[in-house]
MIROPA-978953 format. One record per residue (C-alpha): x, y, z; residue in one letter. Coordinates in steps of 0.1 Angstrom, whole numbers, plus 5000, padded with zeros to 4 digits. Each point is the difference from the previous one (the first is absolute). Example, Ala and Ser with C-alpha at 12.3 -4.5 7.8 and 13.67 -1.06 7.14 Angstrom:
<atoms>
512349555078A/501450344993S/
</atoms>
This chain:
<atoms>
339207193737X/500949765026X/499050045032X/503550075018X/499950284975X/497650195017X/501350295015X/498849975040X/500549644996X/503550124985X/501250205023X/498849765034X/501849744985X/503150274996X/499450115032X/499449625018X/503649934990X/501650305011X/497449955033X/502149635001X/503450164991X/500150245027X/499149725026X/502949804987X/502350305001X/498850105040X/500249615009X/503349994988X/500750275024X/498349865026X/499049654998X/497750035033X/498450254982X/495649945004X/498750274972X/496549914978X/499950204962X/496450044988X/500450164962X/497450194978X/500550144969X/501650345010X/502349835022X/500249795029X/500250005043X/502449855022X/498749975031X/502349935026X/503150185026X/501950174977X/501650324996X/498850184968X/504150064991X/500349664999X/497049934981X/500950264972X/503549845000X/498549644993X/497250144976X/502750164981X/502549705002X/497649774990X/498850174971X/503150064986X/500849655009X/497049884978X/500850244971X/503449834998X/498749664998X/499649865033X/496749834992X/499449755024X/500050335028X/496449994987X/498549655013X/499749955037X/499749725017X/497150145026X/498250204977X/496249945001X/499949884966X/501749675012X/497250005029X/496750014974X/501849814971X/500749665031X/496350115011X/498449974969X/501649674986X/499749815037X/495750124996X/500349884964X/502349675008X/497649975029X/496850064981X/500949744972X/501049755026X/496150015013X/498350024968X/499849624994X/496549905024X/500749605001X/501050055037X/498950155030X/501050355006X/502449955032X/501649704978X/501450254976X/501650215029X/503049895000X/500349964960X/499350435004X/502450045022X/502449864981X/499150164968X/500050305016X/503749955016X/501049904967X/499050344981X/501450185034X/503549854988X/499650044967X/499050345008X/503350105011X/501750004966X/496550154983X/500050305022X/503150144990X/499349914962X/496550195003X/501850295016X/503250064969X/496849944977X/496950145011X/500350245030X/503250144996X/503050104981X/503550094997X/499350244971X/500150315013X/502650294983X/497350194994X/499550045038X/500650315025X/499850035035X/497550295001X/499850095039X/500749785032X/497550125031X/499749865034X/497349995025X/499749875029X/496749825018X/500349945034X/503049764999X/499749884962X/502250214979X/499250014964X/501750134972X/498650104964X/502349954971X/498250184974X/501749924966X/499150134960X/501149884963X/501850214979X/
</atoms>
């Protein structure tokens, strides 16, 4: 059994692409539109000023939208996977670039700094592969939008999108 086969890790990575096709589908709408999605394996939050009608609307475009294909709704472009996978290669890029001791530390500053630029760039690209591979995916007809909640604290409204496979 691979790993992705895993049923929470499953159904987070179902429920990370609908989580990114449901941000596409409200910036569409809107393209000033600040909302953050945090996902778990039962679903996933939006967090952000939105009405929950037009939240259910998007959940329920986007889903279908994904069942009928529409695979690249599932990578974003400011999901957080794109943040650790440009942090992780500029510490490794960064760390290589110090291993070799013939020089004084400050000397190899600047040969760090440019490794880790480099894997920041390189990143880019990286992040989006990681996330259609690894974190989420597209593959999601056994999918159903369970319930749709909405709370509100203080000024930050959140809504649940609780989902299940069928």
């Amino acid at each position: 059994m691979k790993l992705q086969d895993i049923p929470f890790i499953a159904r987070t990575r179902q429920n990370h692409g609908l989580e990114h096709a449901t941000i596409h589908v409200l910036s569409q709408q809107n393209p000033a539109l600040r909302v953050v999605g945090r996902t778990t394996p039962n679903g996933f939050y939006l967090y952000g000023n939105l009405t929950t009608k037009k939240v259910r609307s998007a959940v329920e475009q986007a889903l279908s939208r994904l069942q009928q294909g529409e695979a690249h709704l599932a990578v974003h472009a400011n999901c957080g996977t794109n943040l650790v996978t440009a942090g992780f290669l500029a510490g490794l890029f960064s760390f290589v670039a110090l291993l070799p001791r013939s020089r004084r530390r400050l000397d190899q500053l600047p040969l760090a700094v440019m490794a880790a630029t480099l894997a920041v760039v390189a990143a880019q690209p990286l992040g989006r592969v990681v996330q259609a591979n690894v974190t989420t995916t597209s593959h999601v007809r056994n999918l159903l939008i369970k319930r749709i909640t909405r709370r509100q604290q203080n000024r930050l409204i959140v809504h649940h999108i609780e989902t299940a496979a069928y």
